[in-house]
Residue frames relative to the residue before (quaternion, step in Angstrom):
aa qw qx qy qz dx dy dz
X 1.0000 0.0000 0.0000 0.0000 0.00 0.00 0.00
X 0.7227 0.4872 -0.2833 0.4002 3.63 0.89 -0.64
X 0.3652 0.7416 -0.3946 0.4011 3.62 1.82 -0.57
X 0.7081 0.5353 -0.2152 0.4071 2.80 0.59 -2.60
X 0.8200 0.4057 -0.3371 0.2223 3.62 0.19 -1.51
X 0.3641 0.8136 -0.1706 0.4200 3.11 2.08 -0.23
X 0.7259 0.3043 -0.2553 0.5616 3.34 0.44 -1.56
X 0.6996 0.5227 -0.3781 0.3072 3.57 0.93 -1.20
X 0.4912 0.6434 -0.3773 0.4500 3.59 0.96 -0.43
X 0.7050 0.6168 -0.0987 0.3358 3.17 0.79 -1.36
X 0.6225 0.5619 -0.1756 0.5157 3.12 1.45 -1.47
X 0.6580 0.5912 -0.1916 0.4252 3.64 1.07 -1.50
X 0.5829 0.6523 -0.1592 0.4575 3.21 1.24 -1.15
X 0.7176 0.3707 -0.1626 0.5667 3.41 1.16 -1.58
X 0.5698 0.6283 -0.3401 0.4060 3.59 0.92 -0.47
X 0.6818 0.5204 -0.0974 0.5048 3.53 1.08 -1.62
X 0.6559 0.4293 -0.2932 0.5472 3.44 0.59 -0.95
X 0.6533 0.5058 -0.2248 0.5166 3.77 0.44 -1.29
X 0.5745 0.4102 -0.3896 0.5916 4.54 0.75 -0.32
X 0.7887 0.3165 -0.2964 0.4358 3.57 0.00 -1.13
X 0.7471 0.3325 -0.4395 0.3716 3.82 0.75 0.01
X 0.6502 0.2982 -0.4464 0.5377 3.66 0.45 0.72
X 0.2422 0.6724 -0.6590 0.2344 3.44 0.23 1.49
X 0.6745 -0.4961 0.3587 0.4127 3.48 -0.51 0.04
X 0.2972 -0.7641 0.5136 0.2530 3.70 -0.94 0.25
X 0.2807 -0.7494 0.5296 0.2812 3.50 -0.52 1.29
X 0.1873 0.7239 -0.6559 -0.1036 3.79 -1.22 0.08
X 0.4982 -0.7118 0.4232 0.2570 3.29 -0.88 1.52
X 0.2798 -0.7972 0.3464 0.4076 3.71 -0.80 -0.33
X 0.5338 0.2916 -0.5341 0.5872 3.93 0.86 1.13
X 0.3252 -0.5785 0.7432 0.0852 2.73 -2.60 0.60
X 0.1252 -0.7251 0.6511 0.1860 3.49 -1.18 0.20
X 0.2777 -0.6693 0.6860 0.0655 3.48 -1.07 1.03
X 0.2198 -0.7790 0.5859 0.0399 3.68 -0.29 1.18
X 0.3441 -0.7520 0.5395 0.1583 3.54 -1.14 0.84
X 0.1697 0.6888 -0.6751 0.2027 3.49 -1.36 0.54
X 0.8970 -0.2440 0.3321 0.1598 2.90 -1.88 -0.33
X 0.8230 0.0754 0.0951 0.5549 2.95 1.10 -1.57
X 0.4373 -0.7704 0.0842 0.4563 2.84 1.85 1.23
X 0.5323 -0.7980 0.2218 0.1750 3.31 0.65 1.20
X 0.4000 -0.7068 0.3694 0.4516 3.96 -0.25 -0.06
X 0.3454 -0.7888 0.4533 0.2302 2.91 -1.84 -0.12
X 0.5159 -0.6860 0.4741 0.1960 3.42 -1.03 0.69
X 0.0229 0.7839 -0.6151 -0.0816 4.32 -0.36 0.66
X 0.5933 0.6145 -0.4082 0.3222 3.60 0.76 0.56
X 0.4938 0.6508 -0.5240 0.2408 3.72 0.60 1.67
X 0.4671 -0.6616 0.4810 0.3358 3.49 -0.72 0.62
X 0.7710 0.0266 -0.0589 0.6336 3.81 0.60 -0.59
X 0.6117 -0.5170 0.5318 0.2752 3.30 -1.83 0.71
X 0.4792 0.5061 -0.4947 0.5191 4.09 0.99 -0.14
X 0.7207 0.5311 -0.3245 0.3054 3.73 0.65 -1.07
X 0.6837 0.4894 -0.1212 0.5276 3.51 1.23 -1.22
X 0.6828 0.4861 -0.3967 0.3745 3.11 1.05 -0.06
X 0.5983 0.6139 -0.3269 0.3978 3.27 1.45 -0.92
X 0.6371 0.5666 -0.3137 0.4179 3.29 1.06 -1.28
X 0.6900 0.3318 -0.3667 0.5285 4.15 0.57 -0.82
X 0.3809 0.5334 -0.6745 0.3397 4.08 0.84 -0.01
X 0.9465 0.1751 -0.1679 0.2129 2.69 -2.00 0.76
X 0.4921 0.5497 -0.1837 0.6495 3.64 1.63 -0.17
X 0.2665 -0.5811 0.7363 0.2218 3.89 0.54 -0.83
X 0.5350 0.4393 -0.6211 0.3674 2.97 -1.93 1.44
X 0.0817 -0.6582 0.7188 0.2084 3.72 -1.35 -0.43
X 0.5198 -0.5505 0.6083 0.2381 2.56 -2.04 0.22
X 0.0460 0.7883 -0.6123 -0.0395 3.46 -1.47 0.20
X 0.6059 -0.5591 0.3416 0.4511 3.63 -0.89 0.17
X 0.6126 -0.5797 0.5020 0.1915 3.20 -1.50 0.62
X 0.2058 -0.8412 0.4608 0.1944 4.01 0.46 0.94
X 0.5565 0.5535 -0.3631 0.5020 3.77 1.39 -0.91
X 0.7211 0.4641 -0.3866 0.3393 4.09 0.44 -0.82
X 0.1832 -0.6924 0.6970 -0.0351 2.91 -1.48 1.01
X 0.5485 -0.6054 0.5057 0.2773 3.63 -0.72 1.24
X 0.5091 -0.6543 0.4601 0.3178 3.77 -0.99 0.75
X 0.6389 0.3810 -0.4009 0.5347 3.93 1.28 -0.02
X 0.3229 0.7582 -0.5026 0.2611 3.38 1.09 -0.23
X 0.3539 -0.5835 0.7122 0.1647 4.15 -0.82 1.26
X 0.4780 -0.4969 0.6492 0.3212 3.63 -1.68 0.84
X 0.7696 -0.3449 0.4044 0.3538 3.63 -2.09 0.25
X 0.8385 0.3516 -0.0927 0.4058 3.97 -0.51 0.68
X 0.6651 0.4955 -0.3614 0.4261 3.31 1.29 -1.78
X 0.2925 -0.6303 0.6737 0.2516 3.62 -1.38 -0.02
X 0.6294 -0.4665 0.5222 0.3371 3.30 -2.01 0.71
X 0.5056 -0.6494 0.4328 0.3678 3.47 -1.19 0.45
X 0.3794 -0.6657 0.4853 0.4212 4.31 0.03 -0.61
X 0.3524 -0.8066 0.4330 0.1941 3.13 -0.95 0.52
């Protein structure tokens, strides 16, 4: 009886873990490139360029677009629109 509750545990486990890893990736569409010394790091998690900008005020840096983001209507590389 304890195998069983075992494997079943197990199974759930693989089931749960395996949903939450093919959720979509979010990627915002600005970066901030922070300034410093050692040319500081950067940050790709703003929703608007008003937002990223405030955050490198004062600090040094800029903002710039996010090359990895793709708009959520955004078609993969190749695919075509259907015709109407």
């Amino acid at each position: 009886m304890r195998t069983v509750f075992i494997a079943m545990a197990a199974v759930v486990l693989g089931l749960i873990v395996n949903a939450t890893s093919s959720r979509a990736e979010i990627t915002y569409p600005w970066c901030a490139q922070y300034g410093g010394t050692d040319g500081g790091g950067n940050n790709c998690g703003f929703v608007t360029l008003e937002q990223c900008r405030m955050t490198v005020s004062g600090m040094g840096g800029y903002c710039y677009t996010n090359p990895m983001h793709r708009p959520s209507g955004a078609l993969a590389e190749g695919a075509r629109r259907p015709r109407r």
